[in-house]
C-alpha positions, 0 to 999 in steps of 0.5 A: 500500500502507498505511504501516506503523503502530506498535502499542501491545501486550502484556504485563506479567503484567497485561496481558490482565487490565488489558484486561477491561473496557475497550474493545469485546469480543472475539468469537469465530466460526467462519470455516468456519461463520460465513458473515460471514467469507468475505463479510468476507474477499472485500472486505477490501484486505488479505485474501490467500489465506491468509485464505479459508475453502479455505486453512483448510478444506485445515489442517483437513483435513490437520493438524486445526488448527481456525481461529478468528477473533476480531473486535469486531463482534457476533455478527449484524452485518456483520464489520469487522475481524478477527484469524484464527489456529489453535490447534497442540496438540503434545506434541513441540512444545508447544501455541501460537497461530498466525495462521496455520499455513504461511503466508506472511504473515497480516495482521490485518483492521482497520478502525482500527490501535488494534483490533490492541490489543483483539486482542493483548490477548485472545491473550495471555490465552488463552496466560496462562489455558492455559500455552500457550507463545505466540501468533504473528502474522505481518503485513506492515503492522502492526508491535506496539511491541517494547518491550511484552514481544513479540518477532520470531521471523522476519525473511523478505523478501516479493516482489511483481511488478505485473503492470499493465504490457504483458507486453512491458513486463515481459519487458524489465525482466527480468534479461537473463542471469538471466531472458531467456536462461533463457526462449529456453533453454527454447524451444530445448530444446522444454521441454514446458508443463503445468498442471493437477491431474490425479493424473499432474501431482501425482506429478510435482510431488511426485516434484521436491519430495522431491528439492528438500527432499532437496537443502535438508536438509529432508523433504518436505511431506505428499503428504496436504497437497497433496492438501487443497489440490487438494480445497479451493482448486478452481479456485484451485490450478494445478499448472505442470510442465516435461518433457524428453520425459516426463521433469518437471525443473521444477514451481510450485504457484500458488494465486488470490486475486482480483487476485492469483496466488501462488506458494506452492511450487517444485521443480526437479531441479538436474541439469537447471537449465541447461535453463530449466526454472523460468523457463519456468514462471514465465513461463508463470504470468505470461502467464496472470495478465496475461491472466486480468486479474491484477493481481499476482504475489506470489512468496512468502516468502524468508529473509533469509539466503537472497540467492541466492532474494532475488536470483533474484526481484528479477530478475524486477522484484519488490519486496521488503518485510519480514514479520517474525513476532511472538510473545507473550510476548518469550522465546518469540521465540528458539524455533523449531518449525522447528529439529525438522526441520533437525538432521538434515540429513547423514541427510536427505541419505542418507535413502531416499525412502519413510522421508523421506516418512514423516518428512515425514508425522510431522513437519510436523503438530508444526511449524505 
């Protein structure tokens, strides 16, 4: 993995004007439109899912987030680098820039660090020109100089588990208590295994998300959401369910990405946790990666604050590395979207089903 690497960034109040006229020009493209961006996005070593165009076609599709990507390669020649971000307007939330909308991470595509400037620069004029409240990245090599008026707004821990090792190799280096006796637990209860995207797998999945976010403080994710991602990603979307009889106490929805298969969301009824339910799938999804030719397993964003989900992950081997999340300007860093959806977590806890769906559905579209 490429070393980190410090970047000069934004801004004085001069800032992205003292750029104009200097240094390359930025261009803005389609990514949904330009063909040169999937071909970019399918060679570039630091693309991840979150960069192709079935990510951005689901945001579109459910929250009308439009992408845009900027780049210093003219319109007609091939792309060699490029920053993607989406535009959130709200009237609850404010207007902002986002690279980009519920995911994990979203690195900046470079062929030379000093390009981020070019990039950062452009951004922080269109925040300027249209009184935006700001503009956020969310790399996990590139880190901007903080003491150029851009500020973390996150600190998460990201966990990756290489999957190059023999599968026998991988299952001894699980936890012993944590991991193994979850997955021979499993195999005595008969959990029954399913994957796929039929409608009966979604509902299932759905179903434990409701309960999992009731559990969390949180609403659920629009089921409209979940329903693009079918659309869009195809055959790059698995929906992994666990049954005790006909009854799903355990669900992961993985997406691919080349060599990688991610872990993008997880649910589970905690009165069957003892079961071994989730470890049962992740196993499952492992297997498969190893022999689908994976060659890594990327389990996803975890807040720092959060040590039990960091612990539970590192007892499957995985590496942890920081991913903060930076804005322009600095001040814009202590305001947080996500803050709308927490303040009501004793009525979240009461709330019934169909009105914290409905929550869900409003909410979300604000959050970005």
């Amino acid at each position: 993995m490429p070393s980190t690497y410090e970047i000069s960034s934004c801004r004085d109040p001069q800032y992205s004007q003292s750029l104009k006229g200097r240094g390359p020009k930025v261009f803005e493209i389609n990514p949904l439109q330009d063909p040169r961006w999937e071909a970019f996005v399918n060679v570039h070593p630091d693309a991840s899912v979150f960069h192709q165009v079935e990510w951005l076609e689901a945001l579109k599709s459910c929250y009308g987030y439009v992408p845009v990507a900027l780049s210093l390669s003219p319109p007609g020649s091939p792309l060699e680098n490029g920053l993607l971000f989406c535009g959130v307007q709200s009237w609850l939330t404010g207007n902002r820039l986002v690279s980009i909308p519920f995911s994990d991470h979203c690195e900046p595509l470079l062929s030379d660090p000093e390009e981020l400037e070019q990039f950062v620069g452009d951004l922080a004029e269109r925040v300027d020109r249209k009184q935006w409240k700001y503009f956020e990245i969310r790399p996990t090599l590139y880190t901007p100089n903080a003491a150029k008026h851009m500020g973390v707004s996150q600190n998460y821990y990201f966990h990756r588990l290489d999957l190059r090792p023999s599968e026998q190799a991988l299952l001894e280096n699980f936890h012993k208590d944590s991991v193994r006796r979850k997955i021979r637990r499993a195999e005595r209860e008969g959990l029954l295994y399913e994957e796929g995207t039929s409608e009966t797998l979604l509902q299932h999945f759905y179903k434990l998300m409701i309960i999992t976010r009731r559990r969390q403080g949180l609403p659920p994710q629009p089921l409209k959401w979940f329903r693009s991602l079918i659309a869009c990603m195809r055959k790059d979307i698995q929906i992994r369910v666990a049954l005790k009889g006909d009854t799903p106490v355990a669900s992961i929805l993985t997406l691919s990405c080349r060599r990688s298969l991610v872990y993008k969301y997880g649910c589970s009824d905690s009165r069957f946790s003892n079961l071994g339910g989730m470890a049962l799938l992740l196993w499952k999804a492992i297997q498969q990666a190893k022999a689908n030719g994976f060659e890594a397993f990327d389990m996803g964003r975890s807040n720092i604050d959060n040590p039990g989900l960091t612990t539970f992950k590192e007892h499957w081997g995985a590496e942890r590395s920081a991913v903060n999340y930076w804005r322009y300007p600095v001040q814009s860093a202590f305001y947080n979207p996500e803050r709308l959806i927490k303040y009501g977590k004793h009525l979240i806890s009461i709330t019934p089903d169909g009105p914290l769906v409905m929550l869900g559905n409003l909410l979300y579209r604000h959050i970005g």
